[in-house]
C-alpha positions in Angstrom: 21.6 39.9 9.2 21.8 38.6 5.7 23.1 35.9 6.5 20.8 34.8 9.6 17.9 35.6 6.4 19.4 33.4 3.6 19.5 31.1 6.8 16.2 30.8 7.8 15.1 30.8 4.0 16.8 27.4 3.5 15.2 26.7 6.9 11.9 27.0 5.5 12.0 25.6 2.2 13.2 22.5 3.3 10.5 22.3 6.3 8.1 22.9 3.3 9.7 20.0 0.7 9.6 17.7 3.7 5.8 18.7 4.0 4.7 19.0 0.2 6.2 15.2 0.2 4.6 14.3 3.8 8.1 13.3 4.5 7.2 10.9 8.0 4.4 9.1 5.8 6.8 8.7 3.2 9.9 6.9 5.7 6.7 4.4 6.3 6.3 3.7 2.7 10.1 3.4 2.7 10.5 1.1 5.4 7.4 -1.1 3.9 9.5 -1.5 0.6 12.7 -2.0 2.7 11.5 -4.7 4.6 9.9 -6.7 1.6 13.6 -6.1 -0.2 14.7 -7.8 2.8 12.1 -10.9 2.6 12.7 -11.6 -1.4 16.6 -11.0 -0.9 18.8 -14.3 -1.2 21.6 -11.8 0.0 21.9 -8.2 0.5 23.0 -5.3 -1.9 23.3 -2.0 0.1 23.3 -0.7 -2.9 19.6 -1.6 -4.3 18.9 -0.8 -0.6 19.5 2.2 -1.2 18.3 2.7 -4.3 14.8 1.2 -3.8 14.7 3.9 -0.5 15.4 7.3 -2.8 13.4 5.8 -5.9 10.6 4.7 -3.4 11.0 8.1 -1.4 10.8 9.9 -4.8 7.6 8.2 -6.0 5.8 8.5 -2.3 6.7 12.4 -2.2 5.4 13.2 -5.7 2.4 10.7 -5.0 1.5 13.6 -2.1 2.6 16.4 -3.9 0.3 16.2 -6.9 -2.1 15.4 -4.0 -1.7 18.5 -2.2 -1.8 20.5 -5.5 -4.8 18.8 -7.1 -7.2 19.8 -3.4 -5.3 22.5 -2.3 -8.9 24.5 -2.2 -10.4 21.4 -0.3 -7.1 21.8 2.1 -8.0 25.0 3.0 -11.3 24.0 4.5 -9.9 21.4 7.1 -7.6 22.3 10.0 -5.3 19.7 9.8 -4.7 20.6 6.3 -4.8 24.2 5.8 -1.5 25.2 6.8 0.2 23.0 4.3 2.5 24.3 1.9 0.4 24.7 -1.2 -2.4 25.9 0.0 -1.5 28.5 2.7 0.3 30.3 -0.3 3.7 29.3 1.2 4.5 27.5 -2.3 2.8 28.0 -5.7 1.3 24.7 -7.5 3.5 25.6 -10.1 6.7 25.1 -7.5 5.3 21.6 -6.2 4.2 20.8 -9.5 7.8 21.0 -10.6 9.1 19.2 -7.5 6.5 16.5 -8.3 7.5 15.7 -11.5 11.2 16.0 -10.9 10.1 13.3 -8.2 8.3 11.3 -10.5 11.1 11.1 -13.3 13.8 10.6 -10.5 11.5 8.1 -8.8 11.5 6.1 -12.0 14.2 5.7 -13.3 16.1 4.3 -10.3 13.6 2.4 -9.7 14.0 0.9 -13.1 18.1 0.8 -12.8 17.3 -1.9 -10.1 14.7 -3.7 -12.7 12.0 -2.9 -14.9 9.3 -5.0 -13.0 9.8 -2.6 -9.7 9.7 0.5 -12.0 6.2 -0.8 -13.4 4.7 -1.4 -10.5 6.1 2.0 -8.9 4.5 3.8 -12.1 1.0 1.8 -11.5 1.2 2.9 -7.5 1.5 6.9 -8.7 -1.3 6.1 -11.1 -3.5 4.7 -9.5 -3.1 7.5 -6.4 -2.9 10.8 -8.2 -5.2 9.7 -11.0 -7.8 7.4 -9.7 -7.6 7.6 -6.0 -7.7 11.1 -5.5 -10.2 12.4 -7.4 -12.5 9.9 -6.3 -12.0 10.9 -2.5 -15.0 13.3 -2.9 -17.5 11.2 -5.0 -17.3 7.7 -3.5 -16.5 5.6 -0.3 -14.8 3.3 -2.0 -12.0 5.8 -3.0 -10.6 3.5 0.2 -11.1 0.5 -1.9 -9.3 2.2 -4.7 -6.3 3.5 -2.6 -5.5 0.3 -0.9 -4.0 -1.0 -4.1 -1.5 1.7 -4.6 -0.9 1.8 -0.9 -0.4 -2.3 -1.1 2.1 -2.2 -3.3 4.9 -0.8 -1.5 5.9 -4.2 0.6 5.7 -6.2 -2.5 7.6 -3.6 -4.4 10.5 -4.7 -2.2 10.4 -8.6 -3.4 10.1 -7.3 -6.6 12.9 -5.3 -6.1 15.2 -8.1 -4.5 14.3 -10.7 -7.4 12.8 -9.0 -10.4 9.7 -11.6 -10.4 5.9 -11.4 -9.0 5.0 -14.7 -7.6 2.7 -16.0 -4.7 5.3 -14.2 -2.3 4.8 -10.6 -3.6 1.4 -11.6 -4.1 0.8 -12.8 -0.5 2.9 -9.6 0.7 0.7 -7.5 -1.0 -2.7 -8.6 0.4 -1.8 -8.4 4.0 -0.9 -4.4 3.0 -4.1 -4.2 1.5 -6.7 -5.8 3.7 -5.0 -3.7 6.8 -5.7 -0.1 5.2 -9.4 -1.2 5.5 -9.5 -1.0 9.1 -6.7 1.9 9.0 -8.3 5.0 7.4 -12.2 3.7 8.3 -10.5 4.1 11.5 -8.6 7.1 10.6 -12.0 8.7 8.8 -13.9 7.8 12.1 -11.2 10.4 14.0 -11.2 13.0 11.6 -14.7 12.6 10.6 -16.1 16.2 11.1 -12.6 17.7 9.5 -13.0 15.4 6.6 -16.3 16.7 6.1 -15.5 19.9 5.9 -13.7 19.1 2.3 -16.7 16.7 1.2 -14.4 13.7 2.1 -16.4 10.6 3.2 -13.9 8.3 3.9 -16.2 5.3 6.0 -17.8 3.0 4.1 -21.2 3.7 4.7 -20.8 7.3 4.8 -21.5 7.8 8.6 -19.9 6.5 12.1 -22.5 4.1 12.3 -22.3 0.5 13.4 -22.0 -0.8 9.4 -18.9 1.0 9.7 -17.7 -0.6 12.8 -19.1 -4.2 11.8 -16.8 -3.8 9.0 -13.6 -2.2 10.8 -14.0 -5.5 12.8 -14.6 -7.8 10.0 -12.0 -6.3 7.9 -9.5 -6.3 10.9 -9.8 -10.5 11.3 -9.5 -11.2 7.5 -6.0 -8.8 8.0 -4.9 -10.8 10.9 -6.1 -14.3 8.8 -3.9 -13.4 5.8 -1.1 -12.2 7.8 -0.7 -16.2 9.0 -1.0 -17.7 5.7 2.8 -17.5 5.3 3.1 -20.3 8.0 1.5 -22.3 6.4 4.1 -23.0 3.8 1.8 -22.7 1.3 3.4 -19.3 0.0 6.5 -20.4 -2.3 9.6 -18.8 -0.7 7.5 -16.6 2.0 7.3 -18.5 5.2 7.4 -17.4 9.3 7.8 -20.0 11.8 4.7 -21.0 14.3 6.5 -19.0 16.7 6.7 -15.9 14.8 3.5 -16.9 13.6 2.1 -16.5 17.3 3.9 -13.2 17.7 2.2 -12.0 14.4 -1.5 -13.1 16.5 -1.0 -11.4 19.1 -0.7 -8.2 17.6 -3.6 -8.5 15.7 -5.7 -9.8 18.6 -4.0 -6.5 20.0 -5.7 -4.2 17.0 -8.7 -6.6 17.0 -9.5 -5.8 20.9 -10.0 -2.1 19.6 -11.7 -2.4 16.7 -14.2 -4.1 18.9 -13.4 -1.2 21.4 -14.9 0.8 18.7 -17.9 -1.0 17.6 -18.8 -0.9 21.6 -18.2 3.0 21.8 -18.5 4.3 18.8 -16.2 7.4 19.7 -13.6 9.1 18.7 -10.8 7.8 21.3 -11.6 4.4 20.1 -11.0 5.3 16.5 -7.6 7.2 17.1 -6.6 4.0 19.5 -7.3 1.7 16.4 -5.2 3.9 14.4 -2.6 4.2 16.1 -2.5 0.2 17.1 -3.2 -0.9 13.0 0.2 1.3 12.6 2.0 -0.7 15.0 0.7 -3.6 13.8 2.2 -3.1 10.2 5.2 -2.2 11.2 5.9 -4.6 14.1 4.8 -7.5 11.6 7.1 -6.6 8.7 9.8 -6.2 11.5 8.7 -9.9 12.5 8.5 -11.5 9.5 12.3 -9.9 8.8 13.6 -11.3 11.9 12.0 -14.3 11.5 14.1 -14.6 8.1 17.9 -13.4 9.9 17.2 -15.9 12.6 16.2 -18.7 10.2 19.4 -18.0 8.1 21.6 -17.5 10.8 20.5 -20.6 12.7 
């Protein structure tokens, strides 16, 4: 009986680490990071692979566990939220606190063991989220504009990663993570519109599920799919796709675009969620892409 408690304990306090850190948003950071390592990489380390997935990991889960301590009253007002570990009472602030910053210190220095640049820019990301983006979720629609710059930083954080410098390449990697998030959470703020409201977050940029909103989703969602081609181009230093890549990487985003512009027609919430769900497969089937584009090139 003891046994089957101690048992269930462990059970339970890992199901709540893997929550406090938002463990399945953090693999997505991971994998962001991964796949830039693999873009900037003349050959591969397992090692730094390895160490940029725990440091990154690290940095992600602390990034949402100072989150979750910092509105765990505003939590408690929104359903998707409330039963999260901090503020149903399941762990104190003080516990995530201490699991944040034991993240944070972790988080840093291996990032730094790989170079100093990646631990910089990992330290700015944690900033810029706990400090600026947060508390700014409540005040201001453009807490969106503020969070896309940690939230960019993760596929650049990779090149850096691979090659210690920030160039056009980072640079270009960066700004197709940060123009998609527009369309991502206005989406993803259109969905959850009512819950967010009920903890005074106004994620869409005018405030309301209105048609400046949807205007912009769309608008936002071309200029993501226009800076996600630049790289074939040649015009970005080491950072290149092939036309044929190139008209893989159009296709999705003609794929997101057709429901952003589902959106603006309806204006509900199944067209927000769809867009959701299509800008994350759109991000993730690109940076997949542009990898692959890479091996074959390489290999060919």
């Amino acid at each position: 009986m003891e046994n089957t408690q101690v048992h269930n304990t462990s059970v339970s306090l890992i199901s709540d680490l893997k929550e406090v850190t938002k463990v399945r948003l953090a693999i997505s950071v991971v994998f962001s990071s991964v796949a830039g390592y693999f873009l900037g990489a003349e050959s591969i380390d397992l090692l730094t692979v390895v160490m940029l997935s725990i440091g990154g990991y690290c940095l992600v889960g602390a990034s949402n566990a100072y989150n979750q301590i910092l509105e765990k009253d505003l939590d408690l007002l929104m359903k998707r939220t409330r039963n999260r570990p901090v503020p149903s009472g399941r762990m104190s602030v003080n516990t995530a606190f201490l699991i944040a910053s034991t993240l944070t210190l972790a988080g840093l220095i291996i990032l730094y063991l790989i170079n100093p640049r990646t631990a910089m820019f990992g330290a700015i990301s944690i900033f810029l989220y706990v400090s600026v983006y947060t508390p700014l979720k409540t005040k201001t629609p453009l807490s969106v504009f503020v969070g896309a710059f940690p939230g960019a930083i993760p596929f650049m954080l990779g090149w850096v990663a691979a090659t210690g410098e920030f160039g056009i390449e980072p640079g270009t990697l960066f700004m197709i993570q940060f123009f998609w998030q527009f369309p991502h959470f206005w989406a993803l703020g259109w969905w959850l519109y009512d819950d967010y409201a009920k903890g005074g977050f106004f994620m869409l940029p005018t405030g309301k599920r209105d048609k400046g909103t949807a205007v912009q989703i769309v608008l936002y969602t071309i200029w993501t799919i226009i800076v996600s081609l630049i790289p074939v181009t040649g015009m970005t230093g080491g950072l290149y796709i092939t036309p044929f890549s190139a008209g893989l990487v159009l296709l999705l985003g003609l794929g997101m675009l057709y429901y952003a512009i589902q959106l603006y027609q309806k204006r509900d919430e199944s067209s927000a969620k769809k867009l959701m769900f299509a800008s994350v497969s759109y991000i993730t089937l690109l940076q997949i892409i542009y990898v692959l584009d890479k091996l074959i090139r390489i290999w060919i």
